[in-house]
N, C-alpha and C positions, 0 to 999 in steps of 0.2 A: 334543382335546389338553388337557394339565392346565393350569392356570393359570400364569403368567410368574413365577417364584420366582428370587430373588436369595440368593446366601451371605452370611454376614453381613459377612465379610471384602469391602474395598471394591474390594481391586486382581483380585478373584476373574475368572481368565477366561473370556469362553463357550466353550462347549461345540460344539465343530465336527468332534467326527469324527461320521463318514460311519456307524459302525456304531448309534449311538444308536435307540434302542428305540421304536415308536409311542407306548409310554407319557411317555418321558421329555419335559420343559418344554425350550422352546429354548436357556436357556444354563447346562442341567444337566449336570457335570462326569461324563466316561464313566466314571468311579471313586468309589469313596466317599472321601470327606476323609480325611486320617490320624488327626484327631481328631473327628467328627462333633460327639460330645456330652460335657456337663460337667456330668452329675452320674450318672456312671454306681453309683457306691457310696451311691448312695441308693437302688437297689434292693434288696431284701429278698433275703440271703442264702441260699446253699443249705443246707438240712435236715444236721448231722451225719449220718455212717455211725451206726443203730440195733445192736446186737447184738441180732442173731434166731440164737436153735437151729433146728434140724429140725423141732419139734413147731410154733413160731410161721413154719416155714416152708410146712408140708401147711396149715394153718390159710387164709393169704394166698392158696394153691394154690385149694383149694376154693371160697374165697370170689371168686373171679376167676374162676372154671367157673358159678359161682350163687349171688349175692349173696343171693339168699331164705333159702337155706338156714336151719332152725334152730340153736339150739344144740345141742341135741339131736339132730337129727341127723349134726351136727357131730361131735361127742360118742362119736357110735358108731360112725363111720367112722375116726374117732383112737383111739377104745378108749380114754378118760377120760370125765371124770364133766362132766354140763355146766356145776356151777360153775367148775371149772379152765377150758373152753374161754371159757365170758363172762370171766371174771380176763384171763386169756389177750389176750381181741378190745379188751377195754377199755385194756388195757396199749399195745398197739400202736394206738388209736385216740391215748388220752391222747399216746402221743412222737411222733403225729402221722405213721407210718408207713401205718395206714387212714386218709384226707382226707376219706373221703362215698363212699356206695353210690349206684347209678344205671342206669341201663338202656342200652339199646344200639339207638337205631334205626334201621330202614330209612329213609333219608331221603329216597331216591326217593320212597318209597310215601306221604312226609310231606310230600311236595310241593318238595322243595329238592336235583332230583338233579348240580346242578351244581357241582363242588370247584373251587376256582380256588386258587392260589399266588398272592401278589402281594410281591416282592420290593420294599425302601424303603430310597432313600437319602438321608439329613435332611438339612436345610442345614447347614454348616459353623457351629460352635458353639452350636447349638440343644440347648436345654434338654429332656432325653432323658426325666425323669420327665414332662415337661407333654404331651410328644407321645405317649408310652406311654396317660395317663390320656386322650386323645382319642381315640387308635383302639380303646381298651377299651369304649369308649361304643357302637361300633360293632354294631349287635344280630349283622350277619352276620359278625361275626368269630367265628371258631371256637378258633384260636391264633395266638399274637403270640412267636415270638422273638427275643431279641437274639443275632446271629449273629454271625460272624468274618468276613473279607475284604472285597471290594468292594462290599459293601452292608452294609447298617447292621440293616437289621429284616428281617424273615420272617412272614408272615402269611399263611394260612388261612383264605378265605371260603365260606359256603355260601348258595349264590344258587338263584334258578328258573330261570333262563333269561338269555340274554345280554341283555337287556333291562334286567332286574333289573341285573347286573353292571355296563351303560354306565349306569344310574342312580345306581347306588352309587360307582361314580368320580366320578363329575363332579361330582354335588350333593354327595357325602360326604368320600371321602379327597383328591380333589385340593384342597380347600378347605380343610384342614386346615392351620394356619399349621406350618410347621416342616419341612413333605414338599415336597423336590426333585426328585427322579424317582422311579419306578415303573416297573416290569415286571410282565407278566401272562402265566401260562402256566395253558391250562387242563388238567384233568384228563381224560385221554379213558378210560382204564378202571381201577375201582378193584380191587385186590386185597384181599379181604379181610382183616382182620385179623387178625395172630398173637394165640396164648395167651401175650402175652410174661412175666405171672407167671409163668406154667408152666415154659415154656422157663429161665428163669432162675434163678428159686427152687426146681424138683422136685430138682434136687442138693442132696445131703447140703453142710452150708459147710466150705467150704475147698478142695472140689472144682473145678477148673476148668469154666467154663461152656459 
């Protein structure tokens, strides 16, 4: 069980319905607060809409099929010249549209075949950037969202084994000042993943998706 967390509000009531979660602390609210956190616009904004043509679309296309790729070969598959295709990548690198190239592993086979979800609901008025900058620390964290309704966070772990996963709650996220309840759902089979550049950018723009 997670450690005994209190809201910061005094008159806050425990937490007694019946459906409450293994995960969740004894007098964690079966709801997330209407306000969890107070400083949510201190996170970093999202990226404006980029204006990409067709040509900075097959480009994104290719490079999401095989990041190796050269310019040059690049090049000859768009039927331009490869200074136009570097102008091109560096363009969309610079507005921050390409973030970083990177590979794609089997994780099983890396020794980490276990996905786990782990759903977070903060204490009422806790400080949303300090709790964010803790579970970022987290090496098994894969992703962290801030999400809409009854919970507050959304996170993505990749663990070895259920061992591994009852060690990282106990000693790691339930310790963590600001985490009121938790839920754990594991992952039992993964589907692999879409081409989602593809699917979405192979349309000419303006095209419906």
């Amino acid at each position: 069980m997670p450690p005994r967390r209190r809201a910061a509000t005094p008159n806050a009531a425990p937490n007694t319905s019946p459906t409450t979660a293994p995960d969740a602390a004894p007098d964690a609210a079966p709801t997330a607060s209407a306000a969890p956190f107070r400083d949510l616009t201190d996170m970093p904004p999202q990226s404006p809409p980029v204006p990409l043509d067709d040509v900075d679309r097959q480009i994104l296309v290719l490079l999401s099929q095989d990041s190796r790729r050269s310019q040059r070969a690049l090049a000859r598959e768009l039927g331009m010249s490869a200074p136009s295709v570097k102008e091109r990548i560096a363009r969309l690198e610079r507005l921050g549209v390409i973030r970083g190239y990177g590979v794609r592993l089997d994780w099983s086979a890396a020794g980490f075949p276990m996905t786990v979800y782990l759903t977070i609901t903060a204490v009422q008025g806790y400080q949303q950037k300090e709790l964010v900058e803790k579970l970022a620390l987290i090496p098994e964290l894969e992703r962290l969202d801030i999400v809409t309704g009854a919970i507050d966070l959304l996170a993505q772990l990749r663990v070895r084994d259920h061992l591994h996963l009852r060690q990282l709650l106990m000693d790691r996220i339930w310790q963590i000042e600001g985490v009121q309840r938790t839920e754990t759902s594991l992952s039992l089979v993964e589907i692999g993943p879409k081409d989602l550049v593809a699917e979405l950018l192979s349309k000419p723009a303006g095209d419906p998706a």
